[in-house]
C-alpha positions as CSV (number, residue, x, y, z in Angstrom):
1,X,139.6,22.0,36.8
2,X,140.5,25.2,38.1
3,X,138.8,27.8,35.7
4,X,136.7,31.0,36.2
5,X,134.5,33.1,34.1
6,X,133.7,36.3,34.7
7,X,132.0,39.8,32.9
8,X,132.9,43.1,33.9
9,X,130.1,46.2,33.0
10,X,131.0,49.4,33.3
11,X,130.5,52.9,30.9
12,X,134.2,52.5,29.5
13,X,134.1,48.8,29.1
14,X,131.8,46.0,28.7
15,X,134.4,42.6,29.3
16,X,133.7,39.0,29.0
17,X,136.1,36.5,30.3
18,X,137.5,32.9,30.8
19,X,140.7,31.3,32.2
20,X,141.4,28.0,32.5
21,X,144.8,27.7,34.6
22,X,145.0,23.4,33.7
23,X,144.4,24.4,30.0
24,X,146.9,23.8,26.9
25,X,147.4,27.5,25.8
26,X,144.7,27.6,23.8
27,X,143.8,31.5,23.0
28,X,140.6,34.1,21.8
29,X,141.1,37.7,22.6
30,X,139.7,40.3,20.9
31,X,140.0,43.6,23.2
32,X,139.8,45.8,20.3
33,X,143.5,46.9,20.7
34,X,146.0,45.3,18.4
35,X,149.2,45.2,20.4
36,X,147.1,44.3,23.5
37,X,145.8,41.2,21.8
38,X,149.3,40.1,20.8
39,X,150.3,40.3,24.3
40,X,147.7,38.5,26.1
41,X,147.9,35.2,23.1
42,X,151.5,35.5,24.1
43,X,150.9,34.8,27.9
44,X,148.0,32.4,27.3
45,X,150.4,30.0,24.8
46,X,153.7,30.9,27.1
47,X,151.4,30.2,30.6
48,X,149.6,27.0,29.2
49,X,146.6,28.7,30.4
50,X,143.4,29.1,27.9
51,X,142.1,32.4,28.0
52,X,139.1,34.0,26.4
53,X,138.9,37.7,26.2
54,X,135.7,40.0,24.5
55,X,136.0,43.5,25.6
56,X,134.6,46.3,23.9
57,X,135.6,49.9,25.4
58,X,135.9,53.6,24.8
59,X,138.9,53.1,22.6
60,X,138.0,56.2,21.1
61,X,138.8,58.0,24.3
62,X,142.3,56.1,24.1
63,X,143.2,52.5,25.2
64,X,143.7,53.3,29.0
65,X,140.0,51.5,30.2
66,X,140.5,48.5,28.0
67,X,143.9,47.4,29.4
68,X,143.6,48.1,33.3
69,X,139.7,47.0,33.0
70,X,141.4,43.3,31.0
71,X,144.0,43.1,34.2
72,X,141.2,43.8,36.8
73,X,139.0,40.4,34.9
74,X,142.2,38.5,34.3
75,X,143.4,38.8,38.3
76,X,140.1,38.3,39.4
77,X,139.7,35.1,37.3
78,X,143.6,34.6,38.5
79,X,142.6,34.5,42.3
80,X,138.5,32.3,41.9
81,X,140.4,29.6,39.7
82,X,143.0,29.6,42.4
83,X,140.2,28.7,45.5
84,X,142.3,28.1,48.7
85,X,145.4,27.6,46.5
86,X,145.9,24.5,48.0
87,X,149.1,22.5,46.6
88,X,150.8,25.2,44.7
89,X,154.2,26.1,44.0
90,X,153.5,29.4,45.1
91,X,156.9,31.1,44.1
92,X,158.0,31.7,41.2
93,X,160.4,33.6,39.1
94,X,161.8,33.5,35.3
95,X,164.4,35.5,33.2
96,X,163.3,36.2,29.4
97,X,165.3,37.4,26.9
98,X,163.7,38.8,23.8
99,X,166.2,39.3,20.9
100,X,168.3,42.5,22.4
101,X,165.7,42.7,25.5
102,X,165.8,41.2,28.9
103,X,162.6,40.9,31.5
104,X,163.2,39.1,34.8
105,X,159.6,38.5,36.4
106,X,158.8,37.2,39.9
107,X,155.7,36.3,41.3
108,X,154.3,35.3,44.8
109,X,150.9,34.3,45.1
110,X,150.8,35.2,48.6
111,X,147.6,37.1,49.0
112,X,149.1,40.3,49.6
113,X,148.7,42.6,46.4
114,X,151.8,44.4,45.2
115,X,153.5,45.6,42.2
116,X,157.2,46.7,41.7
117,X,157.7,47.8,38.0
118,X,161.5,48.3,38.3
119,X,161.8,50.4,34.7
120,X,159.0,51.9,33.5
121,X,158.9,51.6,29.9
122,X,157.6,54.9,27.6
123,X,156.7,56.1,24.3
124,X,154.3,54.1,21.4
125,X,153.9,50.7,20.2
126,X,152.2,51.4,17.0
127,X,149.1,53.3,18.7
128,X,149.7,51.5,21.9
129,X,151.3,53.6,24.9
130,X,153.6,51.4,26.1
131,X,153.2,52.9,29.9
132,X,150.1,50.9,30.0
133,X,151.7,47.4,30.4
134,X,152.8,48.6,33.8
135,X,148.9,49.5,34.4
136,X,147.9,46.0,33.5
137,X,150.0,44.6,35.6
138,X,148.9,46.7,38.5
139,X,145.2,46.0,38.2
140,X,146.5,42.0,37.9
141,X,148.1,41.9,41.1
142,X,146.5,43.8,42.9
143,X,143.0,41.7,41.9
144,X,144.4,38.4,42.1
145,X,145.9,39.4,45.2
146,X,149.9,38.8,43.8
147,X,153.3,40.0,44.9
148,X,154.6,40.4,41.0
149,X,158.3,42.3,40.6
150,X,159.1,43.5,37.0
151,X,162.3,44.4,36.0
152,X,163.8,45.4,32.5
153,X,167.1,44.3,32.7
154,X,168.2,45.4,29.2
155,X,166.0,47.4,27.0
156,X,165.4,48.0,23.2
157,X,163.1,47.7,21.2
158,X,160.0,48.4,22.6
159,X,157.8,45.9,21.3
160,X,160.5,43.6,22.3
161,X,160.8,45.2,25.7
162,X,157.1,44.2,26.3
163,X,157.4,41.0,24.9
164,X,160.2,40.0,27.3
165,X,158.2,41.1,30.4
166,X,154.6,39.2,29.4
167,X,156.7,36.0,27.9
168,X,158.4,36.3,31.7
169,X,154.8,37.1,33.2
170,X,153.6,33.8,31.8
171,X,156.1,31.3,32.5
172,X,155.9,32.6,36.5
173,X,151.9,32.0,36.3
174,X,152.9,28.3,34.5
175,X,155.4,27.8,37.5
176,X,153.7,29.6,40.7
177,X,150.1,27.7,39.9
178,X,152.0,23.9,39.2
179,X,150.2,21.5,42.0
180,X,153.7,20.1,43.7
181,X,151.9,19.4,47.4
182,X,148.1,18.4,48.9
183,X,149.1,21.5,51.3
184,X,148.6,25.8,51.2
185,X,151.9,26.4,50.6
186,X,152.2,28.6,53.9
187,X,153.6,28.6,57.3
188,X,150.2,30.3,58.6
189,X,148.0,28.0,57.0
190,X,146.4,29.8,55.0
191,X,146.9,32.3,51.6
């Protein structure tokens, strides 16, 4: 099985997590930030990945620590569960639509971190500023040592906007970790 588990200590946060990347979606998140929650069951059940999240952070402060601290864990778990990534697909990329919204997502687990957040999404969900999804996904990729490209290609709602982009997120993760080989999925040999 290719699972990790991991806790994060720090004076904003204090994080407690597990991923299993051969689960069946199966889901327990409690970061003390509503929206947050709603998009991280969303990529566990959309990834078939389980995931367990316990964070408690400075939320008082604002919701800033919580999220990027959640993406640092999650792409650390993301790259141990990996190991050599022998066998994977490697590439992978998806188009979401989410009612009037559009995310396109690609992902290259390639060992070189990078992030290209194409439109940067702004304003409040609720009490959640929606400028930290692109803050998550930074921390991700750049801990589990991904090449992820986000683009909005139609916007809206933004609830639904957000949606469309971790719905996207998690069906890349599904396809880029699938075992289709016995090799690294490289022309050097390694990832």
């Amino acid at each position: 099985m290719r699972t990790a588990a991991l806790s994060r200590r720090t004076r904003e946060t204090a994080i407690e997590l597990s991923l299993n990347l051969d689960g069946s979606g199966s889901v327990s998140v409690d970061t003390g930030v509503g929206f947050f929650n709603h998009m991280l069951e969303l990529f566990g059940v959309h990834s078939g990945c389980d995931l367990s999240v316990a964070c408690k952070g400075d939320t008082d402060v604002d919701f800033h620590h919580s999220v990027e601290d959640v993406g640092i864990c999650l792409g650390q778990a993301f790259k141990q569960a990996l190991g050599d990534k022998r066998g994977i697909a490697r590439f992978a990329d998806r188009v979401v639509p989410m009612d009037e919204c559009c995310a396109l997502v690609a992902l290259d687990v390639s060992g070189r971190p990078f992030l290209n957040f194409e439109k940067k999404l702004a304003g409040k969900i609720g009490q959640f500023d929606a400028e930290l999804v692109e803050e998550f996904f930074r921390a991700f990729a750049f801990n589990a040592g991904v090449n992820l490209y986000i683009d909005l290609l139609k916007g809206g709602n933004m609830h639904h906007e957000a949606e469309a982009v971790f719905k996207a997120f998690a069906k890349c993760v599904q396809d880029a970790v699938r075992i289709v080989s016995d090799a690294v999925p490289s022309s050097k040999g390694v990832l």
